[in-house]
C-alpha positions in Angstrom: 0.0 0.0 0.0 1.2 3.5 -1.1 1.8 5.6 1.7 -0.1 9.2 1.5 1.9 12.1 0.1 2.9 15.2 2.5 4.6 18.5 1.0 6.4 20.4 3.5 7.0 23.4 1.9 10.5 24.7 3.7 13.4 22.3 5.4 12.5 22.2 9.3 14.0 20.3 12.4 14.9 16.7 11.7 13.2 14.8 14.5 9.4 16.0 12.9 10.7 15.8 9.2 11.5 12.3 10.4 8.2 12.0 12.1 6.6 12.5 8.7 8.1 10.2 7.1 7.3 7.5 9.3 3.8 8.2 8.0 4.0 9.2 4.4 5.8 9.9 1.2 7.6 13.4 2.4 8.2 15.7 -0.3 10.6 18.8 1.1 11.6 21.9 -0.1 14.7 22.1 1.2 15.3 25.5 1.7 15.9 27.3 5.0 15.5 30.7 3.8 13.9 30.8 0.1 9.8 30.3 0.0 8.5 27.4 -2.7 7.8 29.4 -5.7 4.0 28.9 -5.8 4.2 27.5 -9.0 5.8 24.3 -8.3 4.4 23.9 -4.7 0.6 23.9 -7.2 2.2 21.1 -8.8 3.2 18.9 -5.9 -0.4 19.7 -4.5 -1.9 17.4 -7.5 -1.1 14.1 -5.6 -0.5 15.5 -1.9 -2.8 14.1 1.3 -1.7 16.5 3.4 0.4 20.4 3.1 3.0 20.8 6.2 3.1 24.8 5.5 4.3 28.4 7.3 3.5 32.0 7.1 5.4 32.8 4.2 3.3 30.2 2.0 0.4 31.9 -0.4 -2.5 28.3 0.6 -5.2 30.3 -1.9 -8.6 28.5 -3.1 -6.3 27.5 -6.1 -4.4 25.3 -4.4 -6.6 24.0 -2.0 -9.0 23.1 -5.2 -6.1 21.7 -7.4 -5.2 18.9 -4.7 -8.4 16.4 -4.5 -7.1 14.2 -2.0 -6.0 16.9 0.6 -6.8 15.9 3.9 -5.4 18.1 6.1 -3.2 21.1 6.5 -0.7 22.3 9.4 1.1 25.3 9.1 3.9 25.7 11.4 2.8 28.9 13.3 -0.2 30.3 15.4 -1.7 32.8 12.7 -3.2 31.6 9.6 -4.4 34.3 7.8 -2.2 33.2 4.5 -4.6 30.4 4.2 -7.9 30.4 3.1 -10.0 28.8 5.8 -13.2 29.1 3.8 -12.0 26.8 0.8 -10.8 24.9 3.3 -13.4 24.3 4.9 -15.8 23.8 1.9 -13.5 20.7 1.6 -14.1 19.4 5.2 -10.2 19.8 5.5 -9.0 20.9 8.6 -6.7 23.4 9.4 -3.8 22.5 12.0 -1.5 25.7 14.1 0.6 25.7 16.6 -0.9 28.2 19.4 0.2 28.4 22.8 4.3 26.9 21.9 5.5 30.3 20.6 4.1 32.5 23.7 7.2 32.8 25.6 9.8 33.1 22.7 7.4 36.1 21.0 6.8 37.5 24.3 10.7 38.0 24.9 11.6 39.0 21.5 8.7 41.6 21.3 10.4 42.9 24.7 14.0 42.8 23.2 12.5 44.5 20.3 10.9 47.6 22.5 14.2 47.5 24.3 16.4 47.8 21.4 14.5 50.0 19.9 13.8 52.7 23.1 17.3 52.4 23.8 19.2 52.3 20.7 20.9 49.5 20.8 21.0 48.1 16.9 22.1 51.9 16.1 25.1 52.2 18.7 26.6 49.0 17.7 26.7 50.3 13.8 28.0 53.6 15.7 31.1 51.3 17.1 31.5 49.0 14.5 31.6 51.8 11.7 34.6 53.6 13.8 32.1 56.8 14.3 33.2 56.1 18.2 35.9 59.3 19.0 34.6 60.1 22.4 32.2 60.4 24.8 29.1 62.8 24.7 26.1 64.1 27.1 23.6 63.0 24.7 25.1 60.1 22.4 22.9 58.0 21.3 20.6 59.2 24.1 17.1 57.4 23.9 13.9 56.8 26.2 13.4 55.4 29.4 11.6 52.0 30.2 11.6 51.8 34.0 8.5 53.2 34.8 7.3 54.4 31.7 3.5 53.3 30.3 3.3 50.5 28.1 0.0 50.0 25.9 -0.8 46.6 24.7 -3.0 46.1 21.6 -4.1 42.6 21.5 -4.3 40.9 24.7 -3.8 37.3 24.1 -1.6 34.7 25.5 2.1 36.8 24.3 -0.2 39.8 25.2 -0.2 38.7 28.6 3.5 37.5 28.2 4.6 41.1 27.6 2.5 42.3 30.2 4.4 40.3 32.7 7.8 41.0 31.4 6.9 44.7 31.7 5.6 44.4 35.5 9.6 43.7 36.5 10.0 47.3 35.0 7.4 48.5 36.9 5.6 49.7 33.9 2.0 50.4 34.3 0.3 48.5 31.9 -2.9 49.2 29.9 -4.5 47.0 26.5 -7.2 46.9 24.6 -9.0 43.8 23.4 -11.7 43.1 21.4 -12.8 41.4 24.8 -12.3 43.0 27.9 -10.0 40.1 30.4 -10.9 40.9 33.7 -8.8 37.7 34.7 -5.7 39.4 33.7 -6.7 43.0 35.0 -7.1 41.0 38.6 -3.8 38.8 37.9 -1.6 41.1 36.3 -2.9 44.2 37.1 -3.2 45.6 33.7 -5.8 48.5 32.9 -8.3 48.1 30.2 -9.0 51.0 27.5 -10.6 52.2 24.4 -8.1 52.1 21.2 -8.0 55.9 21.3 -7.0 56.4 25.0 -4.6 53.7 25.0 -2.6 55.4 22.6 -3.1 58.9 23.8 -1.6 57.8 27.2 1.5 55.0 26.4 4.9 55.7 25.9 4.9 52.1 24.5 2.6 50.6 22.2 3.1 47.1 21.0 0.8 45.7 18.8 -0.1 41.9 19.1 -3.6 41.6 17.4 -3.8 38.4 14.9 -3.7 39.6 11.1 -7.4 39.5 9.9 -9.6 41.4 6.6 -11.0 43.1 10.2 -7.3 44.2 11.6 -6.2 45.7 8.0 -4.8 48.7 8.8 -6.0 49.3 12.5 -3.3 52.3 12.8 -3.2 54.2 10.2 -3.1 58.1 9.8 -5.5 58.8 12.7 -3.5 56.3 15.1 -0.6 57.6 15.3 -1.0 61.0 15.3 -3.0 60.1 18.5 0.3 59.2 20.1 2.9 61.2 22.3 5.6 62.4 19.8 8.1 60.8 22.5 6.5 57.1 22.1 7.6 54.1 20.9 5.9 51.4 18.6 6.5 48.2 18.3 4.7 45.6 15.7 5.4 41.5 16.4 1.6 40.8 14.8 1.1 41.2 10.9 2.7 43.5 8.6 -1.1 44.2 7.5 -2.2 45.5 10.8 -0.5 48.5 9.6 -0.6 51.1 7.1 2.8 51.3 6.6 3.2 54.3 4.2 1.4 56.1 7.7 4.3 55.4 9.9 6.5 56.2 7.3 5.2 59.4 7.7 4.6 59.4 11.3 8.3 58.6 11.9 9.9 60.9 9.3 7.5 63.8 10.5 8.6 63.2 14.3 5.1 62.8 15.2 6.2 59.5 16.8 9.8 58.8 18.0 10.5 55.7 16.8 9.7 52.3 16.1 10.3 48.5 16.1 8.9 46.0 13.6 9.6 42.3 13.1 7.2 42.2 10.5 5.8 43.8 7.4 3.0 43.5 4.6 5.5 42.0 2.2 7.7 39.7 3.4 10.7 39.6 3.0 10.8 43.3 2.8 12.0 44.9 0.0 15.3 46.6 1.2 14.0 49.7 -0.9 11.4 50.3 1.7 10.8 54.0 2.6 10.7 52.4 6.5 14.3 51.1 6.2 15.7 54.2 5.4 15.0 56.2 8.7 17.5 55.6 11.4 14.7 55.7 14.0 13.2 52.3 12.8 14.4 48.8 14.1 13.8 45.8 11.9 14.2 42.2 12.0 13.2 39.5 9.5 9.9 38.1 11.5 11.7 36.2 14.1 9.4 36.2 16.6 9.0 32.9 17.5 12.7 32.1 16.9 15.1 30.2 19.5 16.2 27.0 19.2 13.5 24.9 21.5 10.0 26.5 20.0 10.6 26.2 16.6 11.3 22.7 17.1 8.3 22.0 19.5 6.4 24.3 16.7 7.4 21.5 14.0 6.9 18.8 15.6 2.7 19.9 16.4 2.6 20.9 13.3 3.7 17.6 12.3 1.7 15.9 14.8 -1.6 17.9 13.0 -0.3 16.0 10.0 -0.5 12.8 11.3 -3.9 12.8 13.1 -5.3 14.5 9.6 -4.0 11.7 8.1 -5.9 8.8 10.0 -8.9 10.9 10.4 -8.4 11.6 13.9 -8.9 15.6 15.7 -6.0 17.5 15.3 -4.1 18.5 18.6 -4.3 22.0 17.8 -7.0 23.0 14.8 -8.2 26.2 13.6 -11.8 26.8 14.2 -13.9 26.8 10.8 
């Protein structure tokens, strides 16, 4: 008996590629850093039983239609929002993620991120590195503080709360807005719920974590940020889409904001050409959220695990709700 046919669509940790292969025919593209062109991952969808996928992976009705004995579909991640669920769904396949694994990882990267960003950090190593260091002034590289300070949270979920810890051992006063108040959290963590408006009127810090959705497309735009204290600091570990990015282009360059931090953006990867890349009070990274050694793994190997129970018709561990 032919065992059923599972495209994984980038080269991930060995024990779960194993894992697959236990259980299938495993095609790989083995590349760590270059997407499947969509082209050839349509063709290897013809035959496929199941799609082992990630974020940078366009899963359109196209695809989903072209494979007619898909079964199921993990993608390594918590977000899904490069999938269509609906097609999906008309199929009766289910849709595998990987919630919960990535909390802690995203939760200290988005605070290394504010970090870096508030306090210069990427900019003063270039400053060292590049031999600009002659001496020693008042205000080199001078930035803003985080002990203390007020951080707003948009998109209180589990890395929501995650930050919202992290930020307690700085004694920052905490506020967030959610589509649902969490009066759990407010009593645990002592966070402070408000409106979108007054949340950004009043934070030194905004990080937004809201899940990328047709509803989030560009929740700050224009009006957002000019809402915000010319000495704050915004920082973006959702979706590139959540904002309008030609906005905080002009937010940042205009010094209606001080600066910002983003580990993601509406195209990825970003174009190096990008307006946002050329200010020096803008921190990137390549979306890297999730990244140490121990998640990504533990991401794979769910993902993998979705695979498998897709496979023999049994509930995924982790599925996406339809």
């Amino acid at each position: 008996m032919n065992k059923p046919k599972i495209v994984v669509t980038r080269k991930i940790p060995g024990p779960a590629l194993e894992l697959l292969k236990e259980h299938g025919e495993t095609y790989v593209w083995d590349s760590e850093e270059e997407a499947i062109p969509y082209d050839i991952l349509a063709h290897e969808m013809k035959d496929a039983a199941a799609l082992f996928t990630n974020v940078s992976d366009r899963i359109d009705r196209a695809i989903i239609e072209g494979a007619p004995n898909l079964k199921v579909i993990s993608t390594m991640a918590v977000g899904f929002d490069n999938i269509d669920i609906q097609a999906a769904g008309e199929r009766g396949i289910p849709v595998g993620h990987t919630p919960g694994i990535l909390t802690e990882a995203t939760a200290d990267l988005t605070f290394a991120l504010l970090m870096a960003t508030a306090r210069r950090i990427v900019e003063g190593s270039e400053y060292v590195r590049s031999g600009q260091w002659q001496s020693w002034g008042p205000m080199l590289l001078t930035g803003q503080d985080i002990y203390g300070a007020t951080l707003g949270i948009i998109g209180m979920g589990r890395i929501g709360e995650g930050v919202a810890r992290r930020a307690l051992g700085f004694e920052m006063k905490v506020l967030y807005h959610n589509r649902n108040r969490k009066p759990e959290a407010e009593e645990k963590w002592g966070v402070e719920y408000r409106g979108l408006d007054d949340l950004l009127r009043e934070s030194d810090f905004v990080v937004l974590l809201a899940p990328g959705s047709a509803q989030n497309k560009h929740m700050l735009g224009e009006r957002e940020f000019k809402l915000m204290k010319s000495n704050a600091v915004f920082i973006n570990t959702s979706r590139g889409t959540n904002v309008d990015e030609e906005a905080l282009y002009r937010a940042l360059k205009n010094k209606e904001i001080w600066a910002a931090g983003l580990d993601v953006f509406a195209r990825e990867p970003v174009d190096p050409a990008h307006p946002l890349l050329s200010l020096p009070n803008v921190t990137v990274l390549p979306h890297i959220g999730s990244a140490s050694i121990a998640t990504r793994e533990n991401m794979a190997m769910t993902a993998a695990q979705n695979i498998i129970a897709g496979l023999k018709g049994k509930p995924l561990h982790f599925e996406v709700k339809q």
